[in-house]
C-alpha positions, 0 to 999 in steps of 0.5 A: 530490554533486548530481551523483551523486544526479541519476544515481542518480534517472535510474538509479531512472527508468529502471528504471521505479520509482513517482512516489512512490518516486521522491520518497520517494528523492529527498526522503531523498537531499536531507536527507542533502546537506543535512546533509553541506553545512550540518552536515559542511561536506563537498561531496564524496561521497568524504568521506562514512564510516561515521561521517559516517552515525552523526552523520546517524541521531544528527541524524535521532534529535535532531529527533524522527525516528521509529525506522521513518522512520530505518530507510527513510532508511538503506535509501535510504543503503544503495542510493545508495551501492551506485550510487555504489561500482559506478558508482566514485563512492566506494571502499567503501561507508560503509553496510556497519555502519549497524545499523537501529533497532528499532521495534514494528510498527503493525498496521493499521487493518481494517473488519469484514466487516460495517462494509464491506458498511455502508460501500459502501452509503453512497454515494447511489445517487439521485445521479450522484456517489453511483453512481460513488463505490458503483462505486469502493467496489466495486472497491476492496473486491472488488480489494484495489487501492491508490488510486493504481492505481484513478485510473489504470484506463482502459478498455483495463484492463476486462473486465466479460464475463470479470469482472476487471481489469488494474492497473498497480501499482509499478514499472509492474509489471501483474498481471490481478485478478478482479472480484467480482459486486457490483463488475461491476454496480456499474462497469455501472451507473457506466459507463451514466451516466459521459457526464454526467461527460465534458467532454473525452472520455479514457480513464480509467474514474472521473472527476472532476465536472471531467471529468478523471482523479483524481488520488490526492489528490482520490480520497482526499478523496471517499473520505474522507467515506464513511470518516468516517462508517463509523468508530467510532475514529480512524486509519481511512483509504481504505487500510484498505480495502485491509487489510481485503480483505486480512484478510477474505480470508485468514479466510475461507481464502485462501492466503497466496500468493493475497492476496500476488499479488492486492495486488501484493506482491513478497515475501511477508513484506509480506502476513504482517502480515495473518495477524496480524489474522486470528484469527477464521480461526485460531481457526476453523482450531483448533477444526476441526483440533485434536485438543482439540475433536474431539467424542471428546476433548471427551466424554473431558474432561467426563467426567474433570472430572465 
């Protein structure tokens, strides 16, 4: 089975598939081994059945696995052994009838408009750290970029004179992102000082004090600070900041499909969940369109009620 699974992470390289998601796979596809070797006794994938798979998700559920995490762990199920039946690893396929669990969705953590504009302004602007960190702020507020596609901007990624950006996303996938005003001089200032940053000349724009790229972990750590001191409850994180791009774009008009291809998403359904949050925009589309709140109508109501 070992064997299997290491074709089909090749296989998900080759098809040029995030770091990320390679390991979110292969961290998945282990826990299952494990659990067909340790559990089942079972060292062939041949042996593996539908039922094979209900004891594993009832597993899952014993040790206090969350309904959402089951439901990955079962998509990742559903794509291995899709590889395995056209690769003739097996003969049908063990996944057909595994029913996903129900789980509420989690809305996401958003900043105001205003909470945002407060939280780029809190870099120290009298430090070299505090001009980068404002001009990464920027740029994520102004993109809607995650933190793993900003560590990786290298030069050949910007034009400040045309204002936007090329972010390589998931999958490798690039897609061409505008910048805003306050980002381009925010990333003219950082760049006029970044020499006091470089070590060992590279191409990446934002830098370490060490001189050397971010890593997503080490980004998030210097974010982190900013982020605790502008929320005012628990659970906010960098991404939010992403969500709140998302959010305040579509109250303040955007179409849907804007935002969609702005973030990177390939199926619109995953941008959707930011019209959920954006009721400030849906009421003002209500109280501008709905034949309710036309003046005539309103003056027909007072009346009436008078």
């Amino acid at each position: 089975m070992v064997e299997v699974i290491n074709d089909y992470m090749n296989y998900l390289i080759a098809r040029g598939l995030s770091k990320l998601t390679l390991k979110t796979y292969k961290f998945d596809l282990d826990q299952l081994l494990k659990f067909l070797y340790y559990q089942m006794q079972y060292t062939s994938i041949q042996s593996v059945s539908h039922t094979t798979l209900r004891f594993f998700i009832r597993w899952l559920n014993q040790n206090n696995l969350s309904n959402r995490s089951i439901c990955r762990k079962i998509s990742t199920m559903r794509e291995f052994f899709k590889f395995c039946l056209r690769n003739n690893h097996i003969t049908d396929d063990p996944t057909k009838k595994l029913v996903h669990p129900k789980f509420s969705t989690k809305l996401p953590m958003v900043f105001s408009i205003q909470e945002m504009f407060d939280l780029i302004d809190l870099p120290d602007l009298s430090t070299k750290y505090g001009i980068r960190d404002k001009a990464i702020l920027e740029v994520l507020y102004s993109t809607g970029m995650r933190i793993s596609e900003i560590t990786n901007i290298v030069f050949a990624d910007l034009d400040l004179d045309s204002q936007k950006i090329k972010v390589t996303g998931k999958g490798n996938k690039d897609r061409f992102v505008p910048l805003g005003r306050m980002a381009v001089t925010a990333v003219s200032k950082y760049l006029r000082i970044r020499k006091q940053f470089v070590k060992n000349e590279n191409e990446f724009v934002f830098l370490t004090k060490f001189g050397t790229q971010f890593s997503s972990n080490s980004l998030r750590e210097v974010l982190n600070i900013y982020i605790k001191k502008q929320a005012k409850t628990e659970g906010y994180t960098v991404h939010s900041i992403r969500h709140s791009f998302a959010t305040h774009m579509l109250e303040q008009g955007s179409h849907l499909i804007t935002v969609q291809k702005i973030l990177g998403h390939e199926n619109p359904t995953t941008t959707q969940i930011y019209t959920q949050l954006s009721i400030a925009y849906q009421r003002k589309a209500i109280n501008k369109y709905h034949p309710i709140n036309h003046s005539e109508r309103d003056q027909f109501k007072l009346a009436f009620y008078n």
